[in-house]
FIMARVEX-626962 format. One record per residue (C-alpha): x, y, z; residue in one letter. Coordinates in steps of 0.25 Angstrom, whole numbers. Example, Ala and Ser with C-alpha at 12.3 -4.5 7.8 and 13.67 -1.06 7.14 Angstrom:
BEGIN
49_-18_31_a
55_-4_29_s
END
This chain:
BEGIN
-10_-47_54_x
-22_-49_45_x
-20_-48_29_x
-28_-47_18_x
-29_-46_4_x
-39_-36_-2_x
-41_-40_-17_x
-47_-38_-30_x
-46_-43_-45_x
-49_-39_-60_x
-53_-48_-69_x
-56_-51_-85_x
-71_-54_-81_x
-81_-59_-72_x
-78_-75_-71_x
-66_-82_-69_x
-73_-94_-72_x
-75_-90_-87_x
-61_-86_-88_x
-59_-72_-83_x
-46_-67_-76_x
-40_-61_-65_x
-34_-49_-73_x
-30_-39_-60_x
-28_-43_-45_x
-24_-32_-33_x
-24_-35_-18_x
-19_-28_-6_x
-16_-32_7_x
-23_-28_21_x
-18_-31_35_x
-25_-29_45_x
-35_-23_37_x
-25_-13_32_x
-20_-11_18_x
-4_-15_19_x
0_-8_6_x
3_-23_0_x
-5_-25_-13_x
-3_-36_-26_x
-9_-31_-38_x
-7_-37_-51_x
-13_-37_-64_x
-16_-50_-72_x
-14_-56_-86_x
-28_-62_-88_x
-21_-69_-100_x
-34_-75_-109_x
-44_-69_-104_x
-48_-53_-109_x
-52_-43_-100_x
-68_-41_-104_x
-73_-27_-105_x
-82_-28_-94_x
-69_-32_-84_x
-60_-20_-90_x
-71_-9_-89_x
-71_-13_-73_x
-57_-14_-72_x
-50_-8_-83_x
-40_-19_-85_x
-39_-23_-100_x
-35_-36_-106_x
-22_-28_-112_x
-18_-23_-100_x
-16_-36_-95_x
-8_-41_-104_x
7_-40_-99_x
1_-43_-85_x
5_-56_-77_x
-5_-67_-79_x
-11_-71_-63_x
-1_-84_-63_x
10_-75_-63_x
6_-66_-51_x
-1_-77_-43_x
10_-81_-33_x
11_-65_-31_x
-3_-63_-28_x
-4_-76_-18_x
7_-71_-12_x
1_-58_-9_x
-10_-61_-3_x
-4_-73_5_x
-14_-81_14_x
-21_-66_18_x
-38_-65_17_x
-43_-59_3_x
-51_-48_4_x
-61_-47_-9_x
-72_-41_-14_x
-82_-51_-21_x
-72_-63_-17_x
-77_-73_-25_x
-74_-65_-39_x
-61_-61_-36_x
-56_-74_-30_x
-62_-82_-41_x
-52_-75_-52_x
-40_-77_-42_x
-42_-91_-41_x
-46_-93_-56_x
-33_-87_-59_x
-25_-94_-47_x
-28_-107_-51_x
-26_-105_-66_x
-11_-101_-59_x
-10_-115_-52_x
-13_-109_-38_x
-24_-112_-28_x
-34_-103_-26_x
-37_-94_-14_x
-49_-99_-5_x
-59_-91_-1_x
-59_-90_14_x
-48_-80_10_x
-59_-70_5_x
-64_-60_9_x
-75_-55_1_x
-79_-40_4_x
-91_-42_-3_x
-96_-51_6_x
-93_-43_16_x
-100_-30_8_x
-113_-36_7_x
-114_-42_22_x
-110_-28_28_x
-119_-21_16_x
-129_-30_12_x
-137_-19_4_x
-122_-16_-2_x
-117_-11_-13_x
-105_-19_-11_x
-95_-17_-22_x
-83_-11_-19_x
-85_3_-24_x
-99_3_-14_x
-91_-2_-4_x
-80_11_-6_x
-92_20_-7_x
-97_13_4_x
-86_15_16_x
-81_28_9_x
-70_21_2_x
-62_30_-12_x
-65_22_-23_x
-63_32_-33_x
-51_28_-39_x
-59_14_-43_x
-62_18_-56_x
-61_3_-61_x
-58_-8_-54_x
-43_-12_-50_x
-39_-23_-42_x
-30_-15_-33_x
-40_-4_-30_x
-52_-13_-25_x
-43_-20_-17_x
-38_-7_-10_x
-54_-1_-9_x
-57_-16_-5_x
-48_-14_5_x
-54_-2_12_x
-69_-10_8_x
-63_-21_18_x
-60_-13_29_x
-74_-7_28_x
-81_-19_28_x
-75_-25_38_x
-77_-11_48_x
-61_-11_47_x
-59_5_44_x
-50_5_55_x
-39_-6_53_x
-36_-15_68_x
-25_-10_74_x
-16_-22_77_x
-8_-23_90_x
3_-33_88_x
-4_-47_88_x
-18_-41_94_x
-26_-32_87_x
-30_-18_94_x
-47_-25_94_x
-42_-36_105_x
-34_-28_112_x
-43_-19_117_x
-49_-21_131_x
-63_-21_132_x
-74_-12_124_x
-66_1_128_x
-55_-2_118_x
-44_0_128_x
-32_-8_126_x
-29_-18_136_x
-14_-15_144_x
-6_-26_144_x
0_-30_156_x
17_-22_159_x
26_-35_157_x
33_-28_168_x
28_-18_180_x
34_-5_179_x
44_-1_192_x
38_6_202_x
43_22_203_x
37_24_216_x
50_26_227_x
49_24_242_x
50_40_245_x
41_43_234_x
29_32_242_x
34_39_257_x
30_53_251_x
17_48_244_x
11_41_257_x
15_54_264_x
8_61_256_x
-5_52_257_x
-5_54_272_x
-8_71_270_x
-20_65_262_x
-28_61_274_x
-34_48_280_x
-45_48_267_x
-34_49_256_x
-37_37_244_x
-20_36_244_x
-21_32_258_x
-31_22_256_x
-23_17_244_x
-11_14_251_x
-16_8_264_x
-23_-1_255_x
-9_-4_248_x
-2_-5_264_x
-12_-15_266_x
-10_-23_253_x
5_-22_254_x
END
């Protein structure tokens, strides 16, 4: 089983280095490159810092509507808990990542290293080098409804982000998994067959005495050039 965590953040501003916060956080879950239905969503007290205009008219989130929510120390353990040990699946990593350690470490915690990440970015430009790349040319892109986007949410990117994933990655169609192995390597050859494997037991015979008298009396009507015959004198001389 593979998992991963599609995510995306809102923030106050641009830079967590100057003091901006983590005000909004959604993820989902994938396995197998599948959407599971499990998803953490929560949104966060920025505590003393404001939401600048230019963030709200992206996101729509003001600094009052915050106000009764849980500040990020308090839904930490939740949110690591969540996404476990699985991969990170974001688009422009390095933004989102830097506000989730900002705030992770300002809650005592470690921070999440970045061979977890999975930038989508990265993988927009290198697959379409002359982009656009953002995530609503990305839905217009590989035909992806985006209408409902009408300012940014975390929970809605990460469920468009989702479907980009799949796209980039030439995943439409999810890899069907046959217990341990996948349905890829057990195919035999470039036919796409699937390989038999072997009956751990041969089945009885159902073939009776009288039943094999009748059939090598038939096969003697046939003629000296019948292929029977020459089957079963070539099964006399092996037997």
């Amino acid at each position: 089983m593979q998992r991963e965590i599609v995510l995306d953040t809102e923030t106050t501003g641009l830079d967590a280095r100057r003091g901006d916060r983590l005000i909004e956080i959604g993820c989902l879950e994938l396995v197998n490159r599948i959407p599971s239905g499990q998803e953490f969503h929560r949104f966060i007290n920025p505590e003393d810092r404001e939401v600048h205009p230019d963030a709200e008219a992206v996101h729509g989130i003001s600094t009052g509507f915050l106000k009764d929510k849980p500040s990020f120390a308090a839904v930490a353990g939740d949110f690591l808990a969540f996404i476990g040990d699985a991969a990170l699946v974001i688009h422009n990593a390095s933004f989102d990542i830097g506000f989730i350690n900002m705030e992770l470490e300002r809650a005592g915690r470690l921070p999440i290293g970045v061979e977890r990440l999975i930038d989508t970015l990265v993988l927009a430009r290198r697959k379409h080098p002359a982009g656009p790349n953002s995530l609503d040319a990305l839905c217009k892109r590989y035909g992806i409804d985006n209408s409902k986007r009408v300012k940014h949410g975390a929970l809605m990117d990460s469920a468009l982000l989702a479907e980009v994933y799949v796209e980039l990655l030439g995943e439409r169609q999810a890899r069907l998994v046959l217990g341990q192995q996948s349905a890829p390597a057990a195919l035999a050859g470039a036919g796409g067959i699937l390989a038999a494997r072997p009956r751990p037991a041969p089945l009885p015979t159902r073939l009776t005495p009288d039943a094999e008298a009748l059939h090598r009396a038939f096969v003697e009507t046939l003629g000296q050039d019948a292929i029977w015959r020459r089957y079963m004198d070539g099964a006399r001389e092996m037997s």
